[in-house]
ZATIBA-194124 format. One line per field, with one value per atom (N, C-alpha, C, O): residue in one letter; atom name; z, x, y. Coordinates in steps of 0.1 Angstrom, whole numbers, plus 5000, padded with zeros to 4 digits. Layout:
N
aa	(A | ...);
at	(CA | ...);
c3	(Z | ...);
c1	(X | ...);
c2	(Y | ...);
END
This chain:
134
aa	(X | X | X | X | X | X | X | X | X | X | X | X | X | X | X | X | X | X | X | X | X | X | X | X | X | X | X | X | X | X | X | X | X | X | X | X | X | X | X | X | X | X | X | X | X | X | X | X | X | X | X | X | X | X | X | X | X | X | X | X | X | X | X | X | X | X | X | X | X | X | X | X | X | X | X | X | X | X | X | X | X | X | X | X | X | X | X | X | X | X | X | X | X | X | X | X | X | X | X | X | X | X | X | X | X | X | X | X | X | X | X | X | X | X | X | X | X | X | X | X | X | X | X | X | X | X | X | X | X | X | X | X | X | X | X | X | X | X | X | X | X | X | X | X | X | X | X | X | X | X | X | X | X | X | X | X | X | X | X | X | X | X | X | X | X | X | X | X | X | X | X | X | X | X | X | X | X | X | X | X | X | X | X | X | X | X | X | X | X | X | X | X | X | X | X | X | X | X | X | X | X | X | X | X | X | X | X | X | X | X | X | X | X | X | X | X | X | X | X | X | X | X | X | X | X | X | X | X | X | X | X | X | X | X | X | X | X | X | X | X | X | X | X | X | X | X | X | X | X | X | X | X | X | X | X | X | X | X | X | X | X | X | X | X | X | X | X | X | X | X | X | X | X | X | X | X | X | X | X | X | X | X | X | X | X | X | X | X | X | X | X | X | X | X | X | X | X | X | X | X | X | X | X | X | X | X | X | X | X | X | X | X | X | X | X | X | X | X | X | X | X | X | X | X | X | X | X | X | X | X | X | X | X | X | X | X | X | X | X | X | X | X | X | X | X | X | X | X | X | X | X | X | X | X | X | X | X | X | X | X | X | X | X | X | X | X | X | X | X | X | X | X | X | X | X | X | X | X | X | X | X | X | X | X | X | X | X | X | X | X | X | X | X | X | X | X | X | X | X | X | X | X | X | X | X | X | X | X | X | X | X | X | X | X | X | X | X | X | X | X | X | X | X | X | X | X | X | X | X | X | X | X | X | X | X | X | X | X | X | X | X | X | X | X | X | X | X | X | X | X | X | X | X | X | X | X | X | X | X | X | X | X | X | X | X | X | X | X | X | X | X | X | X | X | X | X | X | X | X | X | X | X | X | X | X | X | X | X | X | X | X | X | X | X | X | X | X | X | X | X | X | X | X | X | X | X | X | X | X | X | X | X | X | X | X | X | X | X | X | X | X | X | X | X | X | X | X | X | X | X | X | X | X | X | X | X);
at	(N | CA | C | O | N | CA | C | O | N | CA | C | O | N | CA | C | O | N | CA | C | O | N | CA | C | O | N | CA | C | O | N | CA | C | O | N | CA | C | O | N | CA | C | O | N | CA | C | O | N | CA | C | O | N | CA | C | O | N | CA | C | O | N | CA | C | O | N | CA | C | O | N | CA | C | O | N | CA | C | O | N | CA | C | O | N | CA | C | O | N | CA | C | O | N | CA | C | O | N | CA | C | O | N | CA | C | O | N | CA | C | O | N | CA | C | O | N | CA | C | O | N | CA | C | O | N | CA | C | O | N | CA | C | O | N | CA | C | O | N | CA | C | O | N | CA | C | O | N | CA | C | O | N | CA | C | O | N | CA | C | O | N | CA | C | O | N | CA | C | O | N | CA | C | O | N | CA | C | O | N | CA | C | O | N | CA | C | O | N | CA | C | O | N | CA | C | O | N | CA | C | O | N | CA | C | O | N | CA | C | O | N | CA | C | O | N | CA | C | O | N | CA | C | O | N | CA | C | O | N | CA | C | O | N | CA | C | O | N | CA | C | O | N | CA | C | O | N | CA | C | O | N | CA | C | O | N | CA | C | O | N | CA | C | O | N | CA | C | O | N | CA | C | O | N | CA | C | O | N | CA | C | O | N | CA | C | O | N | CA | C | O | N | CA | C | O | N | CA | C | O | N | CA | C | O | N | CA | C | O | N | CA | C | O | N | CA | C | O | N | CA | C | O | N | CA | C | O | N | CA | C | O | N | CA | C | O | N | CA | C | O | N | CA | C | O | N | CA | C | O | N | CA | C | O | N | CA | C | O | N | CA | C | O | N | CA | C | O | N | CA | C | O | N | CA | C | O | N | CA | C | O | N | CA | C | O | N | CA | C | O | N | CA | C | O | N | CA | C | O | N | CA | C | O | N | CA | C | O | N | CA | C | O | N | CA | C | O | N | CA | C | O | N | CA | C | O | N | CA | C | O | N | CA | C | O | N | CA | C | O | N | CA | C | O | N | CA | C | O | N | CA | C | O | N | CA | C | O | N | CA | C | O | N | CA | C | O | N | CA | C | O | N | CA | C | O | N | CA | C | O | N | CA | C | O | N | CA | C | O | N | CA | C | O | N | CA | C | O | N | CA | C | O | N | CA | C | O | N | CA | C | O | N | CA | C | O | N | CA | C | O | N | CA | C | O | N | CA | C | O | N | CA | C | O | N | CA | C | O | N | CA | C | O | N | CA | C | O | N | CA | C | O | N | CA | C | O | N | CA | C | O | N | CA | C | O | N | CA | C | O | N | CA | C | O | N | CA | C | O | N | CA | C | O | N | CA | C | O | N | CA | C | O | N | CA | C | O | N | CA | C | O);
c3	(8159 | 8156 | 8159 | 8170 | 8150 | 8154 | 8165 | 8174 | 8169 | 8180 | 8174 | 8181 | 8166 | 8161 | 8161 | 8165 | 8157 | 8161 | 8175 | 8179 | 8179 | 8196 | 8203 | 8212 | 8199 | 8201 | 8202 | 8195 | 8215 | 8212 | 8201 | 8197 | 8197 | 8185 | 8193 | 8194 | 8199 | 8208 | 8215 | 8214 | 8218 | 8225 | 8217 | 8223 | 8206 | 8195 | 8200 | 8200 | 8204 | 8207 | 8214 | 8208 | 8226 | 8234 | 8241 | 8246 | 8240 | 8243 | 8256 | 8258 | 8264 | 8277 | 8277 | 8281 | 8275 | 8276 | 8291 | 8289 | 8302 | 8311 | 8312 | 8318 | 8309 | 8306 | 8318 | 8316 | 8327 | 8338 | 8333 | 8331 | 8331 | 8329 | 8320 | 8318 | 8311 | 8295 | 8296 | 8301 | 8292 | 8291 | 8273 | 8266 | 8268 | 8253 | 8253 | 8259 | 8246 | 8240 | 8227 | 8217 | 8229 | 8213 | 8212 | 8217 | 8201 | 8202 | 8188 | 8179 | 8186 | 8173 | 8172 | 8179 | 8160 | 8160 | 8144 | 8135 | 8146 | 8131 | 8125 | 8132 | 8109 | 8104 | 8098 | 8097 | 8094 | 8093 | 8088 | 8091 | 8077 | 8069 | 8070 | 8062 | 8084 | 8089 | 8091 | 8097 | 8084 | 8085 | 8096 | 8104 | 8099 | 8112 | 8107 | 8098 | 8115 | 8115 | 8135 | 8144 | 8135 | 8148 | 8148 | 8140 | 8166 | 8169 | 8178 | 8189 | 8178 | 8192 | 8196 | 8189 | 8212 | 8217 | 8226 | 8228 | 8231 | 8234 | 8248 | 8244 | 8261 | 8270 | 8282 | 8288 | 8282 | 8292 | 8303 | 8301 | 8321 | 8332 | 8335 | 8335 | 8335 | 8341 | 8350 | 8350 | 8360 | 8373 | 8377 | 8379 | 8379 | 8382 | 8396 | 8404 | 8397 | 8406 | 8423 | 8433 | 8421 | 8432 | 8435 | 8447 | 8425 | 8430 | 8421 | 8422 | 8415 | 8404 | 8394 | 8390 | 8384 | 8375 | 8359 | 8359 | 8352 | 8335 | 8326 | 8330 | 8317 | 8305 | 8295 | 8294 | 8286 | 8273 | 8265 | 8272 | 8253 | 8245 | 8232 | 8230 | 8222 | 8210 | 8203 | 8206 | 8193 | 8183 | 8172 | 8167 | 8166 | 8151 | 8149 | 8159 | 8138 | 8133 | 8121 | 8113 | 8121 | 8109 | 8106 | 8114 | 8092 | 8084 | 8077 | 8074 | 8073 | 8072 | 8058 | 8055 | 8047 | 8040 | 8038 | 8028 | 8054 | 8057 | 8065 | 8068 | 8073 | 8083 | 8077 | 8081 | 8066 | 8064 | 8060 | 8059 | 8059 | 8055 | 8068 | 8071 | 8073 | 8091 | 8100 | 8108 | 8098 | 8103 | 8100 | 8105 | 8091 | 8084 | 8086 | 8086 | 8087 | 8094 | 8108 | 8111 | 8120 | 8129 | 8132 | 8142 | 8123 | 8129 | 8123 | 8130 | 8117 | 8108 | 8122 | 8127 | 8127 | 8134 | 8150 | 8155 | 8158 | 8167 | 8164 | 8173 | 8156 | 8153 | 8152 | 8158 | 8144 | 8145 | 8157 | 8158 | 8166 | 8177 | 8186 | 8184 | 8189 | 8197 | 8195 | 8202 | 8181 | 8172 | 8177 | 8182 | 8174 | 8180 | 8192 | 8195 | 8203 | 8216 | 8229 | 8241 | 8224 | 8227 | 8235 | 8237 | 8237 | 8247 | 8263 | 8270 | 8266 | 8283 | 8279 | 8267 | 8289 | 8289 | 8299 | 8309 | 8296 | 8301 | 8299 | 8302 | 8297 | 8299 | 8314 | 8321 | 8319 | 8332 | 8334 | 8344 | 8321 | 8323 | 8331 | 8335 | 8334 | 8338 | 8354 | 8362 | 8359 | 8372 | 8381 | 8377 | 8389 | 8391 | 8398 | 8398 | 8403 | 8404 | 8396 | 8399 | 8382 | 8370 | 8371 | 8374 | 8367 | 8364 | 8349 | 8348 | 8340 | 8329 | 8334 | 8343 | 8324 | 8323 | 8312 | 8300 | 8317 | 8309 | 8303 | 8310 | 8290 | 8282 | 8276 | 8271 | 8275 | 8267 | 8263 | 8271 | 8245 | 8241 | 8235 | 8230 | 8235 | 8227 | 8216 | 8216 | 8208 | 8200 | 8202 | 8194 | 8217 | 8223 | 8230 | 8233 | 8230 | 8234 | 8222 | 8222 | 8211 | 8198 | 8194 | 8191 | 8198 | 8189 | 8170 | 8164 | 8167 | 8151 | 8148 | 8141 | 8152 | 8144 | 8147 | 8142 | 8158 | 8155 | 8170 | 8175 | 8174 | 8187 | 8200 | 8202 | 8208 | 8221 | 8228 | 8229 | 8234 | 8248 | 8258 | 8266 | 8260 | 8266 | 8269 | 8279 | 8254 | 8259 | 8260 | 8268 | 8258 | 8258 | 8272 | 8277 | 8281 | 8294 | 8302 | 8311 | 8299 | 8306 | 8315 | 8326 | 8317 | 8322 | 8336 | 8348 | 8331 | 8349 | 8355 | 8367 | 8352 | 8360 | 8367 | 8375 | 8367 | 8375 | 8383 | 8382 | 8399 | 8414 | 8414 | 8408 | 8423 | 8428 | 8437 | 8448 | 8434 | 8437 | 8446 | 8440 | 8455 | 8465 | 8468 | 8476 | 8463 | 8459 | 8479 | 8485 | 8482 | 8497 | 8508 | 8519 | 8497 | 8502 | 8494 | 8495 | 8486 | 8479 | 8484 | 8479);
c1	(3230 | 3239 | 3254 | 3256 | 3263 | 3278 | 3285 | 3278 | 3295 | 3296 | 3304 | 3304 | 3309 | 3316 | 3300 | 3299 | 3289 | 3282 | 3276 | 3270 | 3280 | 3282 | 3294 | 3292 | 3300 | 3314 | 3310 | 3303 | 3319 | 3313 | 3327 | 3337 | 3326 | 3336 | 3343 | 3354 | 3343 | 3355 | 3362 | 3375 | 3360 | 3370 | 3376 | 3377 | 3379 | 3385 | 3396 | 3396 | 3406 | 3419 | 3425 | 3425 | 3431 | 3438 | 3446 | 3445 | 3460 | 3471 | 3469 | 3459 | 3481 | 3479 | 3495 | 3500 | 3504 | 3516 | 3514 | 3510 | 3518 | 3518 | 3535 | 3545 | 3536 | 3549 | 3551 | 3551 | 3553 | 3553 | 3543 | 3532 | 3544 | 3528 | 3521 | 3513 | 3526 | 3520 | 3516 | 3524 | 3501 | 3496 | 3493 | 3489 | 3498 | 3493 | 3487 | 3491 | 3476 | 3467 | 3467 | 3468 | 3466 | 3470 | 3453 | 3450 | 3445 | 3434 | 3427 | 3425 | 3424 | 3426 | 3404 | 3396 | 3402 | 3388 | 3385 | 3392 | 3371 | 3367 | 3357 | 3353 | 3358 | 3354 | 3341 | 3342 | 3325 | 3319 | 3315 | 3304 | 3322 | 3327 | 3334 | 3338 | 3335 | 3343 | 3356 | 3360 | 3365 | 3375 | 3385 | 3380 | 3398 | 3401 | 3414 | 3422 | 3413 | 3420 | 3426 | 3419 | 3439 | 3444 | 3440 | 3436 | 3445 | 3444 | 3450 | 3448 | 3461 | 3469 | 3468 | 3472 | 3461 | 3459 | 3473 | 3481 | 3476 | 3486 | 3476 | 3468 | 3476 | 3469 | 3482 | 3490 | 3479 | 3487 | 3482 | 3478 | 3486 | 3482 | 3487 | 3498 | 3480 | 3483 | 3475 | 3463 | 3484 | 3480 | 3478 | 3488 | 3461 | 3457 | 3466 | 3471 | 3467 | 3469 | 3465 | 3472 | 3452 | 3441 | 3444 | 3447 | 3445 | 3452 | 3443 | 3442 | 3439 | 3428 | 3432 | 3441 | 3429 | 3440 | 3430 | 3419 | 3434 | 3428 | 3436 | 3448 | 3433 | 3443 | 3437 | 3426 | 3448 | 3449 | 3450 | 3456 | 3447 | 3446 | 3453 | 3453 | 3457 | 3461 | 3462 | 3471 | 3450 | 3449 | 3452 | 3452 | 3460 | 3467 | 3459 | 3455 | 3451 | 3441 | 3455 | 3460 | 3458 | 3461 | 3454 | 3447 | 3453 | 3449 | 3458 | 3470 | 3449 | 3460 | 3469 | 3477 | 3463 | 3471 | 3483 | 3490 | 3488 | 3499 | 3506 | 3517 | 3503 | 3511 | 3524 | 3533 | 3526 | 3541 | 3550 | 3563 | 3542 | 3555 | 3555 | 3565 | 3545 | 3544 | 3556 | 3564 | 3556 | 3566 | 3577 | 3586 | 3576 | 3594 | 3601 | 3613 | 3592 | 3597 | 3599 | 3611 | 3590 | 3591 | 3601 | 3608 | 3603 | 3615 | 3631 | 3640 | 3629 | 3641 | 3646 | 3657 | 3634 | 3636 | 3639 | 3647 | 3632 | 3640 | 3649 | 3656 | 3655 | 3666 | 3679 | 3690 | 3677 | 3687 | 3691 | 3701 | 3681 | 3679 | 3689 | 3701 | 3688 | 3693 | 3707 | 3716 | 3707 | 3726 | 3734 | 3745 | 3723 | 3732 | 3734 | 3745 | 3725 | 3728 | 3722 | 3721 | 3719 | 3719 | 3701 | 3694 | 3699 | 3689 | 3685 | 3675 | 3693 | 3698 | 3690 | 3690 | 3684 | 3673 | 3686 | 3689 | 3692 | 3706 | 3696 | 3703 | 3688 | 3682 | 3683 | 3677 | 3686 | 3684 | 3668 | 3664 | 3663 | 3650 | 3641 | 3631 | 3644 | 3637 | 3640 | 3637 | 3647 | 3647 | 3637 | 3634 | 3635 | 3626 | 3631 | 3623 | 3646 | 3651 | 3664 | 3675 | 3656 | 3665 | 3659 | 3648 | 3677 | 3668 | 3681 | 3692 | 3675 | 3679 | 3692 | 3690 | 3704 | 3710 | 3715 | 3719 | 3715 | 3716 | 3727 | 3736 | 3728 | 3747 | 3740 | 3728 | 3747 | 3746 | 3759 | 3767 | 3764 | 3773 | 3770 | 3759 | 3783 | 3785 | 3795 | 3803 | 3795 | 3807 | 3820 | 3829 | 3819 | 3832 | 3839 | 3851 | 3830 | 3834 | 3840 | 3843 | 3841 | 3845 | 3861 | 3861 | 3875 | 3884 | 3886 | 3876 | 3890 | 3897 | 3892 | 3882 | 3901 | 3897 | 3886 | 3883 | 3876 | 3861 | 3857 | 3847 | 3874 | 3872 | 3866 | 3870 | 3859 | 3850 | 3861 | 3868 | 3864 | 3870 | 3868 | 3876 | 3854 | 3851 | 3852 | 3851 | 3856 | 3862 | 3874 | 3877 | 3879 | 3899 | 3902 | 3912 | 3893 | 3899 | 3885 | 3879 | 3880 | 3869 | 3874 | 3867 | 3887 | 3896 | 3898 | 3896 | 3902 | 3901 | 3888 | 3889 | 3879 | 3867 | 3863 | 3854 | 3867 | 3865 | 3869 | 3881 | 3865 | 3874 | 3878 | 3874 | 3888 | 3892 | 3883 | 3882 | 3876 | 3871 | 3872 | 3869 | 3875 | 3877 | 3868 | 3859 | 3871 | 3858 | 3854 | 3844 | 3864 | 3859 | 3850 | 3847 | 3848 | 3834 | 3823 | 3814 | 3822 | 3813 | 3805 | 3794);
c2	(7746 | 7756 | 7752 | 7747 | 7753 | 7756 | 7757 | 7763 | 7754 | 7758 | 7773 | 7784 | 7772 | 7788 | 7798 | 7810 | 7791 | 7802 | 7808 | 7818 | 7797 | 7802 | 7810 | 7818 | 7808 | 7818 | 7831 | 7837 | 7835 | 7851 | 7858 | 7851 | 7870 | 7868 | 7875 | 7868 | 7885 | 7893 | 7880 | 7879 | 7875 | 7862 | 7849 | 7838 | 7849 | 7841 | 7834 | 7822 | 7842 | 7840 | 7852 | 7863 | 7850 | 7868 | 7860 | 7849 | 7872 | 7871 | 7884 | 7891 | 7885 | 7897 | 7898 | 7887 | 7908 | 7909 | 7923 | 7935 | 7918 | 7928 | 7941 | 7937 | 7947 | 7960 | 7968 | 7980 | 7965 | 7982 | 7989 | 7982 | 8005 | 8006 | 8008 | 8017 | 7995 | 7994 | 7981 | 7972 | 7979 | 7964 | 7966 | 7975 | 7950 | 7949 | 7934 | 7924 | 7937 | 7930 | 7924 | 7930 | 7909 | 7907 | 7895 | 7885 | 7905 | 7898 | 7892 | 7900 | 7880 | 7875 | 7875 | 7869 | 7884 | 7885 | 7885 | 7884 | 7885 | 7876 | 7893 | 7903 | 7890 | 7899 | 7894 | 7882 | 7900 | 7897 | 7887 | 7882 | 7880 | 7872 | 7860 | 7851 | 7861 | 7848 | 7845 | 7835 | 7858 | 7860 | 7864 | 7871 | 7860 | 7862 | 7875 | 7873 | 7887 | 7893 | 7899 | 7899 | 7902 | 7906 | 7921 | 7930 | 7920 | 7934 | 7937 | 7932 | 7947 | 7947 | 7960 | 7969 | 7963 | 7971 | 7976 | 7967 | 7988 | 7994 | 8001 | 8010 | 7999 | 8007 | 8008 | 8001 | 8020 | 8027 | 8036 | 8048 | 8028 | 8033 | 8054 | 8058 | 8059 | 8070 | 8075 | 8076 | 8081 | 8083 | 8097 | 8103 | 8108 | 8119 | 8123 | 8115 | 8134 | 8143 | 8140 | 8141 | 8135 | 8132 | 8122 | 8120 | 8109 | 8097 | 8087 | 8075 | 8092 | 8085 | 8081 | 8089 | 8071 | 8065 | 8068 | 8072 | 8066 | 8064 | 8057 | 8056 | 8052 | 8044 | 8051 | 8057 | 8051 | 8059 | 8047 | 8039 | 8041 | 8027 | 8033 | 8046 | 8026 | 8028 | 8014 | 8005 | 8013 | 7998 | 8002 | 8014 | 7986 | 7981 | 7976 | 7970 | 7975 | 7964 | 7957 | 7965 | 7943 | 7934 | 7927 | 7921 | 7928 | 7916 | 7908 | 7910 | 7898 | 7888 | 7886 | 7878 | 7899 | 7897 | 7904 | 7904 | 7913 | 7918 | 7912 | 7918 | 7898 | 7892 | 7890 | 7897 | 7882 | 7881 | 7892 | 7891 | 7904 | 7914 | 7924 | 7931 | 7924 | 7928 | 7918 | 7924 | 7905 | 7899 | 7902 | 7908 | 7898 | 7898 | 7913 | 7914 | 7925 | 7940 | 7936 | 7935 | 7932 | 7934 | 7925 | 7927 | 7913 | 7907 | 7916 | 7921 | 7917 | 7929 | 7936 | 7934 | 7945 | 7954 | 7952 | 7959 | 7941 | 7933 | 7929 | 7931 | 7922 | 7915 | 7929 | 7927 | 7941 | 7948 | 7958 | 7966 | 7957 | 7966 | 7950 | 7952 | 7945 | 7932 | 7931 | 7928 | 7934 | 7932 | 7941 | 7940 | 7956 | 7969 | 7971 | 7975 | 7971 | 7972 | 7964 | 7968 | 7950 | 7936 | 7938 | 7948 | 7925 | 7925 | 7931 | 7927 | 7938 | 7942 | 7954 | 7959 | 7959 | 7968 | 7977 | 7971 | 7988 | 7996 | 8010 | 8020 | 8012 | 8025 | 8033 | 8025 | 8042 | 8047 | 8056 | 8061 | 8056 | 8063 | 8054 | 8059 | 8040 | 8029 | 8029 | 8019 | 8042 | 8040 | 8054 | 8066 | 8050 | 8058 | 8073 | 8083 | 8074 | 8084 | 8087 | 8090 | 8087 | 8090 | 8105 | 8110 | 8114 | 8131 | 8132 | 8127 | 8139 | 8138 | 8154 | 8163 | 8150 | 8160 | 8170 | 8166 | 8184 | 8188 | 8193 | 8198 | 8192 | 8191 | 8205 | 8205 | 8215 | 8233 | 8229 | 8224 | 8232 | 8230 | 8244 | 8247 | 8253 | 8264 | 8264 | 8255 | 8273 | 8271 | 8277 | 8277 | 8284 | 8280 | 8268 | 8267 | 8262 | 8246 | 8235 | 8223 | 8246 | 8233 | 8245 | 8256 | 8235 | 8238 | 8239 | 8235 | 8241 | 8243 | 8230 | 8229 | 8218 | 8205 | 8199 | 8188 | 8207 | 8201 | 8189 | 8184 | 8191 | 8184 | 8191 | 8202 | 8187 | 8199 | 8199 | 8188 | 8209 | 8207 | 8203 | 8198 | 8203 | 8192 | 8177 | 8171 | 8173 | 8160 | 8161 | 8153 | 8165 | 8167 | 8167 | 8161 | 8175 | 8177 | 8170 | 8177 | 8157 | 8149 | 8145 | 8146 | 8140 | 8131 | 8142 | 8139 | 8154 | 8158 | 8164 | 8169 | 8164 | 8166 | 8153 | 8154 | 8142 | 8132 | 8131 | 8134 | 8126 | 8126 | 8112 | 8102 | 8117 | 8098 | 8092 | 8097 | 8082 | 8072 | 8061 | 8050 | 8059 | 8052 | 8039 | 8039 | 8029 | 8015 | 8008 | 8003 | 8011 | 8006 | 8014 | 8011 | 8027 | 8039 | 8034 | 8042 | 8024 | 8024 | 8011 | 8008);
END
């Protein structure tokens, strides 16, 4: 026998991208046929109440007669995300005492030409700053 028929098929080829609390799976497996198609799993840690953990999973099956136009998007799409607001991960949701804020805009807050008041007078709600307290 082969050694391909020795092969177990779940283990072809796997990749392991570890994320904070997203792990992805990039796992290359054969279809009955001999054919090799991917698979990229999406699992994510979440943590119970009690202290007990579960992953939630979400799979892409590709085949291979969509790799090149799967690429050429996903490169499109990294590539325009990178152009617009570069590769620096600037998100503050990524810190662990991020608290979101909230902006209530009324339409008393918008003058005639559409400008808020709120920005017009941003400049004095800010205190002076003193960098040698910081």
């Amino acid at each position: 026998m082969s050694d391909y028929g020795m092969m177990d098929k779940e283990e072809i080829f796997s990749k392991v991208l570890r994320a904070g609390r997203r792990t992805y799976f990039f796992d290359v497996r054969s279809t009955k046929a001999g054919d090799y198609y991917l698979t990229i799993t999406e699992s994510k840690k979440f943590t119970n109440d009690d202290g007990s953990f579960h992953y939630k999973k979400h799979k892409i099956y590709l085949y291979k007669e969509d790799f090149n136009e799967f690429n050429d998007i996903l490169k499109e799409m990294t590539d325009y995300i990178i152009a617009e607001k570069g590769d620096e991960v600037i998100s503050e949701r990524h810190q662990k005492d991020f608290k979101k804020e909230e902006y209530n805009t009324t339409s008393d807050d918008i003058t005639e030409g559409g400008e808020s008041i709120e920005d017009s007078d941003s400049a004095d709600k800010f205190t002076d700053v003193n960098f040698e307290d910081i």
